[in-house]
Residue frames relative to the residue before (quaternion, step in Angstrom):
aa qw qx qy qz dx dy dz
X 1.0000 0.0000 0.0000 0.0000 0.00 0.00 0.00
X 0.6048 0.6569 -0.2080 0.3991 3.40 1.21 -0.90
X 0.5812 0.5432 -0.1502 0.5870 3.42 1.52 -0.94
X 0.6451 0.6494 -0.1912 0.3544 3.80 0.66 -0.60
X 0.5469 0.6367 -0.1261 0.5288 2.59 1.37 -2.49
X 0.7488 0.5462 -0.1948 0.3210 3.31 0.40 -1.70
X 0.5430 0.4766 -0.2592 0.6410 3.66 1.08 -1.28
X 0.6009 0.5687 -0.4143 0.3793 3.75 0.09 -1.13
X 0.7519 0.5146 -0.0912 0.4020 2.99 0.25 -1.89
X 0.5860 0.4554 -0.2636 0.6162 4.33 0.66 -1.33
X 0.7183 0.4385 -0.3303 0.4275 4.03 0.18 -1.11
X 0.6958 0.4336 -0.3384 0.4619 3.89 0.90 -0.84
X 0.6788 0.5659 -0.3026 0.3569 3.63 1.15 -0.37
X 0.4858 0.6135 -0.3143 0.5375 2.99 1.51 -1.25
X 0.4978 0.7133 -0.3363 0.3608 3.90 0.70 -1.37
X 0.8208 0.3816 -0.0332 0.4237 2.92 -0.13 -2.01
X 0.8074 0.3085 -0.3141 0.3928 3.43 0.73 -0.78
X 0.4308 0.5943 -0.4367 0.5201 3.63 1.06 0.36
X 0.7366 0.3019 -0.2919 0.5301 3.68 0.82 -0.72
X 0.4672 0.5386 -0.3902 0.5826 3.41 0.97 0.21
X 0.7187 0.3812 -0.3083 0.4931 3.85 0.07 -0.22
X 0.6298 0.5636 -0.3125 0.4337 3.43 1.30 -1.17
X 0.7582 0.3066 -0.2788 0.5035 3.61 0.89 -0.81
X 0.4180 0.5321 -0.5605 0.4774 3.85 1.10 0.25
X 0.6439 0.4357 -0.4194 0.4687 3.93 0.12 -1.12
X 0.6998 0.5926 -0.3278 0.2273 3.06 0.41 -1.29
X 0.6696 0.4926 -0.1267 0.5413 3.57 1.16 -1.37
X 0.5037 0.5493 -0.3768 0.5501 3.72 1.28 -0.15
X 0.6365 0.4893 -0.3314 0.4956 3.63 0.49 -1.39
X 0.6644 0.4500 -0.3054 0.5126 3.99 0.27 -1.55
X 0.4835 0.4308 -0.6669 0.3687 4.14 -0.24 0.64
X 0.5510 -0.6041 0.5110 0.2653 3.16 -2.08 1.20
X 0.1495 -0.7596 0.6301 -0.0599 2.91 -1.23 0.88
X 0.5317 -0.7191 0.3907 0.2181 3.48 -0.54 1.32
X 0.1088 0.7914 -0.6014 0.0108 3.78 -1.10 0.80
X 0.4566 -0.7447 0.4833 0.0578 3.57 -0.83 1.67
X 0.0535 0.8369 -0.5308 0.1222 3.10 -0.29 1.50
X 0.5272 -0.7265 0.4305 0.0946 3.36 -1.02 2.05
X 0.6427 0.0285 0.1474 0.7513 3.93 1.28 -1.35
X 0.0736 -0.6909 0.6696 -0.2625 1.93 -1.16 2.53
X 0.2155 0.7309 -0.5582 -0.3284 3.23 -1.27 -1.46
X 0.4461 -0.6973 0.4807 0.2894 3.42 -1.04 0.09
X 0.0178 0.7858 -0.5751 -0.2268 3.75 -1.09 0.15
X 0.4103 -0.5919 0.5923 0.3613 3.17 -0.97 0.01
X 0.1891 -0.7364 0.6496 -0.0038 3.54 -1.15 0.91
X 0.8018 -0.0760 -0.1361 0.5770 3.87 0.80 0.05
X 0.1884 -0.7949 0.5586 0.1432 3.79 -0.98 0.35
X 0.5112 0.5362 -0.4435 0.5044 3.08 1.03 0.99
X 0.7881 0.2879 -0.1174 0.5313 3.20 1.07 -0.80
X 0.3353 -0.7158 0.4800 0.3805 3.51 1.86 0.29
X 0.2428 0.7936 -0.5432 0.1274 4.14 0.34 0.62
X 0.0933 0.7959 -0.5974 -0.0308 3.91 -0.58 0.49
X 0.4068 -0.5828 0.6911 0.1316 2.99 -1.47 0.84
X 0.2046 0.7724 -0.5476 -0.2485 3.70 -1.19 -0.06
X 0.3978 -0.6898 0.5336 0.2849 3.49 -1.10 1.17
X 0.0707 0.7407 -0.6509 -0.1509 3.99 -1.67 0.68
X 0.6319 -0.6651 0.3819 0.1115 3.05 -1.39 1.66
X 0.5790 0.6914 -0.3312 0.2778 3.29 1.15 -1.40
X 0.4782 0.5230 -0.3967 0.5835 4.33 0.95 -0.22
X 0.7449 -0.2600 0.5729 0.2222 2.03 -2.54 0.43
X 0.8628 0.0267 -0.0746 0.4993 3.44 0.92 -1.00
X 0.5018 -0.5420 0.4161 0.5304 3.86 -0.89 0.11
X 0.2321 0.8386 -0.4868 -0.0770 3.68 -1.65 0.56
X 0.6388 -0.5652 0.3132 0.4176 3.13 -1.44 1.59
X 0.1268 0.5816 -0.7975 -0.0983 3.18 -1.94 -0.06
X 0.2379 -0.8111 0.4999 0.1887 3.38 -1.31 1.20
X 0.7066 0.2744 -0.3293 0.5630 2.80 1.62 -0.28
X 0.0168 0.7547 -0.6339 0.1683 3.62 -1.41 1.10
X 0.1896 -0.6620 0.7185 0.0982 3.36 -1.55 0.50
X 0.0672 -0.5991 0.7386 0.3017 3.75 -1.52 0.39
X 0.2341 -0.7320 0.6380 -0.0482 2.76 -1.58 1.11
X 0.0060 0.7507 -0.6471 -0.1329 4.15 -0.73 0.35
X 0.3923 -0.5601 0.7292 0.0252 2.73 -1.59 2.19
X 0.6263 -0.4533 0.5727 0.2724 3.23 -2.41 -0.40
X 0.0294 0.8461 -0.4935 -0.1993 3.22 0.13 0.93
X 0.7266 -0.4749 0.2770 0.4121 3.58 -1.53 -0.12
X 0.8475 0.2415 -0.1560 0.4462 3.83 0.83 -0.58
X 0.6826 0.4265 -0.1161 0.5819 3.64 1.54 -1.24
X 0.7317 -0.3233 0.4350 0.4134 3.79 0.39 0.24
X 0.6863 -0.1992 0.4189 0.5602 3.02 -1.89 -1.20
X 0.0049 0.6725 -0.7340 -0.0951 3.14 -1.49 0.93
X 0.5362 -0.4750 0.5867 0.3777 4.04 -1.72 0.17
X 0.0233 0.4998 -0.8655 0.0257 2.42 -2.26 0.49
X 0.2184 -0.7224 0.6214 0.2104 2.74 -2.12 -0.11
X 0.1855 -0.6993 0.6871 0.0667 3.50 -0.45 1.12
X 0.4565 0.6658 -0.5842 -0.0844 2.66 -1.47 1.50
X 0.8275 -0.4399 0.1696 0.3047 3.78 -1.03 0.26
X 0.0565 0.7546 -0.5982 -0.2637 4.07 0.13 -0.28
């Protein structure tokens, strides 16, 4: 019986620590990561608290980012053109 326990016991650990690593990788993968958007716009969602939302067109679909910077890059014909870099 003593032998079992034992397997029992090594087999639930092994378990746990595999699903333990799975959600470590897992929480590595989920860090913000920056995405340059060409067509945007911004709204303003409170004027008290000066809040903006900005919406980017460039997807399949439109998506929020609350956090965001416009930024002006070098573009290829017009100078400095905008963007918006932001974060999901």
């Amino acid at each position: 019986m003593k032998g079992k326990a034992m397997k029992l016991f090594l087999c639930s650990v092994a378990f746990l620590s595999v699903g333990v690593l799975a959600r470590w990788a897992e929480s590595a993968e989920k860090q913000a990561r920056p995405v340059v958007c060409m067509s945007y716009s911004i709204a303003k969602t409170d004027k008290a608290n000066d809040d903006a939302v900005a919406i980017c067109y460039d997807g399949k679909k439109p998506a929020l980012f609350y956090r965001f910077e416009e930024k002006e890059i070098p573009g290829r014909e017009n100078g400095r053109v905008k963007v918006l870099v932001g974060w999901r």
